[in-house]
N, C-alpha and C positions, 0 to 999 in steps of 0.2 A: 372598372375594368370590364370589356363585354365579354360573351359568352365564350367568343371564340378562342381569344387570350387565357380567358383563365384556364379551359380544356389543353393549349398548347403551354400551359404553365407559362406560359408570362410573365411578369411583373415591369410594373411601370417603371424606369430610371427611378422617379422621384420618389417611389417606395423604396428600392434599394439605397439611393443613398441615404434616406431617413432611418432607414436601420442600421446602415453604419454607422454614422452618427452619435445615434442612441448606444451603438455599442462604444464608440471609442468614447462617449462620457463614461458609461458606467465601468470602462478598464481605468481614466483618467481617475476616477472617483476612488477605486479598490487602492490606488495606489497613494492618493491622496490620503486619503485616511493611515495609509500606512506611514505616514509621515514625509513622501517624498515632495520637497517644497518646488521642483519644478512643473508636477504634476496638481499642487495646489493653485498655482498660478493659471493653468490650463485650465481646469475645471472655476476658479474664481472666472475667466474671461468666457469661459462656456456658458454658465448663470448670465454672466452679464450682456450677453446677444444672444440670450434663446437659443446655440445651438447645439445638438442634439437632447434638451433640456430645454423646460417651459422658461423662459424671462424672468430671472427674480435677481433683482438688486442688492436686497438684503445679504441672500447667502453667495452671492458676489462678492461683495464688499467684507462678508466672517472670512472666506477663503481667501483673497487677496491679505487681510487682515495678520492672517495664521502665517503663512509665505512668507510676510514680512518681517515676522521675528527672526528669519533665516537670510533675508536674500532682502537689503530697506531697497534695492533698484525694483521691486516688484510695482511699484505704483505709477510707477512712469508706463508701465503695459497693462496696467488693468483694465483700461477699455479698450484695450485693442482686441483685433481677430483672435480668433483662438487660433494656439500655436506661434503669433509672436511673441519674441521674446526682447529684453534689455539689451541685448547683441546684434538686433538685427536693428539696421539702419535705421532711423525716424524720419520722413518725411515732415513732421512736425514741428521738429527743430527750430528754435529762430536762428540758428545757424545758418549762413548762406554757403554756399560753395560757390568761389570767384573762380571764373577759367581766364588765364591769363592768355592775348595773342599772339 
């Protein structure tokens, strides 16, 4: 950031979104741990694309793990985006959709 920004209090986009981020993991996380297994599934696919959280497979894969005793559809979405979920549509599908003329 140069001088002038920081005196007019600025901040770059890509700093505020990385804050937000970091905050909606660590609210995903508080709730997480409080047992809510929607929120374990979030934070499992948070770990697993780095975001607002460093990249780690491992406690990915604990948290997707944990959810699962709740909810076995969680693994169909653990490497998705964070924020999809088992409800929302799959592109992935080897299901086709036929449109008829």
């Amino acid at each position: 950031m140069d001088d002038r920004a920081r005196q007019e209090g600025l901040v770059p986009l890509k700093d505020v979104v990385a804050d937000c981020t970091r905050r909606w993991f660590q609210d995903a996380l508080k709730e997480a741990r409080a047992g809510d297994a929607a929120m374990q599934v979030l934070v499992g696919q948070m770990y697993h694309n780095g975001y607002g959280v460093p990249k780690n497979d491992q406690k990915a894969n604990a948290w997707i793990t944990k959810a699962s005793k709740y909810r076995s559809s969680v693994w169909k979405v653990s490497d998705k985006r964070p924020g999809y979920n088992a409800s929302d549509s799959d592109s992935d599908d080897n299901e086709k959709i036929v449109m008829k003329s």
